[in-house]
N, C-alpha and C positions, 0 to 999 in steps of 0.2 A: 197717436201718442198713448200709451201707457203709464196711467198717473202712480205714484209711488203712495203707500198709504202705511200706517204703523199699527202696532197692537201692544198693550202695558195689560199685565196681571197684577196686581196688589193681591198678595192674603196675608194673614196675619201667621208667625208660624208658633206651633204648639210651645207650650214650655217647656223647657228643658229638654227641646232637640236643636236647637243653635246649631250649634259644637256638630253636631253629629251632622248637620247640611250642610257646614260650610267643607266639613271633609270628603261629602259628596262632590261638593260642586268643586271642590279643588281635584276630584280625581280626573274630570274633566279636560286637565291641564295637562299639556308639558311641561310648563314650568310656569312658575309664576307670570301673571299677566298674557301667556300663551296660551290658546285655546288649540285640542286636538281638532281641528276642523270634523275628523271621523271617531269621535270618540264614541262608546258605545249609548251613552244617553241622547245627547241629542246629538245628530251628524249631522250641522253646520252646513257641511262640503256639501251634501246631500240635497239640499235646499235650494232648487237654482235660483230662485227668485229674493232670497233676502241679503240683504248689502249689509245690516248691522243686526246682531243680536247680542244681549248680555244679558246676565242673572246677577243681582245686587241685592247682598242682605242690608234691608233699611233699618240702620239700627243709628238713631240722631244722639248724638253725642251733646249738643247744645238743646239740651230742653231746658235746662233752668235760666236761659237766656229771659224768658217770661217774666222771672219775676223781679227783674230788673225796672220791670214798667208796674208792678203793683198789681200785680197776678199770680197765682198761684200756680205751679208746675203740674202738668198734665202728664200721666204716664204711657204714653204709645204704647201697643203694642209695638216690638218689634214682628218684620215683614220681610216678606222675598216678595222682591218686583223681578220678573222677566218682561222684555223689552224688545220687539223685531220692527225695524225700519225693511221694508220691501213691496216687489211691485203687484201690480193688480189689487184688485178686491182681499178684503181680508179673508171670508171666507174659504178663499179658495186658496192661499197659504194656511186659514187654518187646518185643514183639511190635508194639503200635503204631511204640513208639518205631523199632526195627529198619524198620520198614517204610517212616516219614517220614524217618528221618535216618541210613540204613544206612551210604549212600557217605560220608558224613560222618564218620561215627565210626568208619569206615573208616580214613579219613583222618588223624585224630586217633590211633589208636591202634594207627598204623604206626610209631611213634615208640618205642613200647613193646618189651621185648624178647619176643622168641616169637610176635612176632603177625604172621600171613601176610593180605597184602590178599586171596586167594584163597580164603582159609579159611573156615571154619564162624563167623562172629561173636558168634553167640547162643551155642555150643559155649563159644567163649572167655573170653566175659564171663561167665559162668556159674563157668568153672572158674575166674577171680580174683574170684571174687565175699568178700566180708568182710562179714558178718553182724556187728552193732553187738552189745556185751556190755549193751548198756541203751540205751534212746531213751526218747522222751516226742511224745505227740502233743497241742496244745492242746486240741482238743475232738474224740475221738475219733468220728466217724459224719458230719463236715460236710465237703460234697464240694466242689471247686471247682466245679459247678453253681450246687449250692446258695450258694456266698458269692456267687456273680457273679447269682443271681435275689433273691438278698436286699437285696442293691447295688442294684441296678435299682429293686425296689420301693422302698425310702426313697429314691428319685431323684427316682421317680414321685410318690410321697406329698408331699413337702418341697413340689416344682413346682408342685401342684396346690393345695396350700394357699397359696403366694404366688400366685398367680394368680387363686384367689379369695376373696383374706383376706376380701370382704365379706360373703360367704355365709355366712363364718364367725367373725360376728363377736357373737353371741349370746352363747358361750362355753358352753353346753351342752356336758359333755365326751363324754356318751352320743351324743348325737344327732351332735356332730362324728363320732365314731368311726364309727357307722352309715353316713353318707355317703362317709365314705372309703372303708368297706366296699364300698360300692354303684359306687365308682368303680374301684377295683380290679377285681370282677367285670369291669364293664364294660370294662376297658382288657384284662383276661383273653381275655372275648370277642371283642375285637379283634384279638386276637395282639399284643398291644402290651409285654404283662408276662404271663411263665411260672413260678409256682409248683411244680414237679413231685414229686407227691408222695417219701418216701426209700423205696430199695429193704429189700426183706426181709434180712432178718443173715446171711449165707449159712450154713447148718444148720454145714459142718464151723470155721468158724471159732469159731461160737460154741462150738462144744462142747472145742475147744481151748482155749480162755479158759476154759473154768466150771474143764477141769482142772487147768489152771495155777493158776490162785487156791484151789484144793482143797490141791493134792502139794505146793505150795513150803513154805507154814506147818505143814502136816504133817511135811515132814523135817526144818525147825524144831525143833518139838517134840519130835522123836525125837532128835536129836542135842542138845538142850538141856542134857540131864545132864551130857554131855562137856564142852558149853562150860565150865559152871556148875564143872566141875573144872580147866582150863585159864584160864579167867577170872584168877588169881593170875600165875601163869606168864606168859601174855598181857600182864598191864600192867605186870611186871616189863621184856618184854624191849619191848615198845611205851615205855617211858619211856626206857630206856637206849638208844633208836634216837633219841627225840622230844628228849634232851639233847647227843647228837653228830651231830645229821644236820646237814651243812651248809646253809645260806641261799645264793642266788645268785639276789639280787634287782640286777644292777647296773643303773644308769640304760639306757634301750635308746638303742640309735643314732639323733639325733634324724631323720637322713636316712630311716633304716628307718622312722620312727614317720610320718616326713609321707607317705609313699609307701601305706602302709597305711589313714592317714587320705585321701587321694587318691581309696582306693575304697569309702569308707563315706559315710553322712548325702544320697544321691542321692535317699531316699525317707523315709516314716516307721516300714519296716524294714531291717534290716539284717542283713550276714552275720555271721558268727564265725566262723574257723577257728586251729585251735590243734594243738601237736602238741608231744610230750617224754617225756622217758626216765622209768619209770619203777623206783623207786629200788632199789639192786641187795638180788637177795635173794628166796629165797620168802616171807621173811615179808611184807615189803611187798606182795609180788605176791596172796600169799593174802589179805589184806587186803581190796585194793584190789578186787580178786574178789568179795567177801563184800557190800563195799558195792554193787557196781554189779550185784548178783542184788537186793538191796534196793533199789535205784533204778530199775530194772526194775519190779520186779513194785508197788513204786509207781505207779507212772508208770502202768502196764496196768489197773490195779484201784482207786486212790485216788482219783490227779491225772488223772482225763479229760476233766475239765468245766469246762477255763477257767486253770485255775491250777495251777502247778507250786508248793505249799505256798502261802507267800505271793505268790506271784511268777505275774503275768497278762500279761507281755508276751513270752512264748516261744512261738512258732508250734511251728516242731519241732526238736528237737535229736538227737544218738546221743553216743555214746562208746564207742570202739572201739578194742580190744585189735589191736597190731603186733606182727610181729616174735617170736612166740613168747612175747608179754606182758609184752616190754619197752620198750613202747612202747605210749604211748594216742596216739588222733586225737580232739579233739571237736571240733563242728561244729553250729552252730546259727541259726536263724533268730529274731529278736529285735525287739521293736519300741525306737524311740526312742537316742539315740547312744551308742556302747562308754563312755561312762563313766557315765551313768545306769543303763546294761546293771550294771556294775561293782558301783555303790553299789548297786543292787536286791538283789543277792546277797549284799552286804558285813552290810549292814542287817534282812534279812529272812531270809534264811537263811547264813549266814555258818557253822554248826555242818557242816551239810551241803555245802557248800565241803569244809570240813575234811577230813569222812571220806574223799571222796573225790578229791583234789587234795593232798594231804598227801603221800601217797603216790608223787606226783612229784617227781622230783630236784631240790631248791635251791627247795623252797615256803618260808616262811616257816616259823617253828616253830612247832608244835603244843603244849597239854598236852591229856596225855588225850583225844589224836584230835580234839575237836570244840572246845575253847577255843583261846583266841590266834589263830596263822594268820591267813584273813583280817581278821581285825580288824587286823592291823599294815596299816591300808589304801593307806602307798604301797607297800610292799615287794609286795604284793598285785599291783597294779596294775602294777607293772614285771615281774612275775614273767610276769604273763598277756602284757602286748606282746610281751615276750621271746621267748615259743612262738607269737606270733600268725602265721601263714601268710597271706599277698596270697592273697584268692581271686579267681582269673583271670576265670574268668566264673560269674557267679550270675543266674538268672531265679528272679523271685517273680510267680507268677500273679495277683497279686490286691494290683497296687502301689496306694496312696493307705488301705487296707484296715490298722488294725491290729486287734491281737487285741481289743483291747474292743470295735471297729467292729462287727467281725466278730459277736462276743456282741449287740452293740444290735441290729444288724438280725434276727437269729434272733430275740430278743421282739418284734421289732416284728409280722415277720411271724405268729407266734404272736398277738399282739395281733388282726392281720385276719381269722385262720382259728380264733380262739377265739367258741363259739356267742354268748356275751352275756358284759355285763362291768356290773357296777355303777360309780356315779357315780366313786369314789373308785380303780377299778381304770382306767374312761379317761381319768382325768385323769393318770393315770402314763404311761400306755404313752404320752399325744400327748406326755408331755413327752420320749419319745423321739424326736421328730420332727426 
């Protein structure tokens, strides 16, 4: 297996070059929300190994949300974040990438402060590098190879069955399979369709994973006691926050909302990006902490194989501590449009929202962390536009493709490369045809 891993740039960018990056990064487009896969900065296309990249100018609209709570407003720098979800070790997409799109993201991140076109680039990006406090990968071990030979085969299969429905018009579901079987080979042989087996796990990853799923629930346990004696304390001072925390759900700017909707629904997935203060105070802060080590090591160990709880339309997401942890960024790849996106989570896990969005400035109110909240579903819904960020340029390696796609052709192919199947297991699998 080949684990998928990501990589985030934060830099702050210079004054009074805004304007003049974001008409960089737009020349990067075909049109709004479309990215040239071969555009001359970075070539996307070029990249086999990454499934999701974007560049987002972080510019938070909601900072004086703050002082709603008796704080004083902070002035951000605004920042370009670039964003690559992809497989293997980082280094070794850093290094492709550096190699195809050096001059380019050269160029791009002349803009930024500190950054010499002369310089070390891999040095730099490295040193603004921002490590996600929790991410999620839809189905960890499936490589952009593998969706794009898995694509191909149910292209091939579909084809080959309308072209000889007569052949196949017995309805035997064994014998249909076999033949498909037989063509498959043969279009193998051809070099027409490539099944490549998956690589080995590589030894150090894995053995980082077995620990992590060992040590986290282990200091769990060990610090359980303490909880278990703070637990009174805890929802004393969580209720007295969850009865004076302000709301600051207002309608969003309908100009901002169309501009945003401008660069979504191009495919049948989509970006997300978001960004807001969160809410002042360690205690929120440690909170919000505590959830996202649990959405974490979820995410790493539970939610691998298709679904984030109830929820199957998420490619990849992160959520990432700013600012010294006054600030989250989240950022997500999504199938089907931001308001189906919305109700999925409203409806399906809407508790889990809670714990961890709650804790944002001006969410809706919570009881008890995980009731209310999203369920106030416009306040919800205006809350999220509000922090949504225009992402400048997004590539998804694998457009037409969504996450259940994705799932059907891995059984299909499973289907081809499984030794035999009884009557009632081929008649399932062609029904994934």
């Amino acid at each position: 297996m080949t684990p998928q891993s990501g990589f985030m740039v934060v830099a702050p960018i210079t004054a009074g070059r805004e304007d003049e990056l974001r008409k960089l990064l737009t020349s990067m487009n075909r049109r709004p929300g479309v990215v040239d896969p071969q555009n001359p900065l970075v070539p996307f296309g070029q990249l086999s190994r990454v499934h999701f990249s974007r560049f987002c100018v972080l510019d938070d609209a909601t900072l004086d949300d703050v002082t709603r709570y008796g704080v004083p407003r902070v002035d951000y720098p605004v920042s370009l974040a670039f964003i690559a979800d992809f497989d293997g070790p980082a280094d070794e997409f850093l290094g492709d990438l550096i190699r195809r799109a050096g001059s380019g993201l050269g160029r791009i991140f002349a803009h930024c402060v500190g950054f010499t076109p002369d310089g070390d680039l891999l040095r730099w990006m490295k040193s603004h590098e921002v490590r996600p406090d929790a991410s999620y990968v839809n189905w960890r071990g499936r490589t952009v190879q593998q969706i794009r030979e898995e694509a191909a085969l149910r292209n091939a299969l579909v084809s080959h069955l309308q072209a000889n429905a007569g052949a196949f018009a017995s309805g035997d579901p064994r014998r249909t399979r076999d033949a498909l079987v037989d063509f498959v080979r043969q279009e193998q042989k051809a070099g027409r369709l490539t099944l490549t087996p998956g690589a080995p796990t590589p030894l150090a990853w894995w053995l980082r994973n077995i620990a992590h799923a060992i040590v986290v629930p282990l200091v769990a346990i060990l610090l359980l006691p303490l909880f278990l004696i703070y637990l009174p304390i805890f929802l004393v001072q969580l209720r007295r926050r969850e009865r004076t925390d302000p709301e600051i759900t207002p309608l969003p700017d309908p100009e901002r909302v169309r501009k945003l909707a401008d660069l979504e629904d191009h495919d049948v997935t989509n970006q997300f990006s978001a960004l807001g203060s969160v809410k002042p105070g360690l205690f929120r802060r440690a909170v919000l902490t505590v959830g996202l080590l649990g959405l974490d090591y979820a995410s790493r160990h539970v939610y691998n194989r298709g679904h984030l709880t109830r929820i199957s339309t998420i490619h990849f997401a992160r959520w990432v501590f700013l600012d010294g942890k006054r600030r989250v960024l989240f950022a997500s790849n999504y199938d089907g449009s931001l308001e189906s996106y919305m109700d999925d989570f409203i409806n399906k896990v809407g508790w889990g929202l809670n714990v961890v969005f709650s804790n944002g400035a001006g969410y809706p109110r919570t009881d008890y962390l995980v009731l209310g909240g999203a369920q106030a579903e416009q306040k919800y819904k205006r809350y999220l536009r509000r922090h949504e960020l225009p992402t400048e340029v997004w590539y998804n390696a694998h457009p037409g493709l969504s996450a259940p796609n994705l799932a059907r052709n891995t059984k299909i192919r499973e289907g081809i490369e499984a030794t035999s199947m009884t009557d009632a297991q081929a008649r399932a699998w062609l029904q994934l045809l």
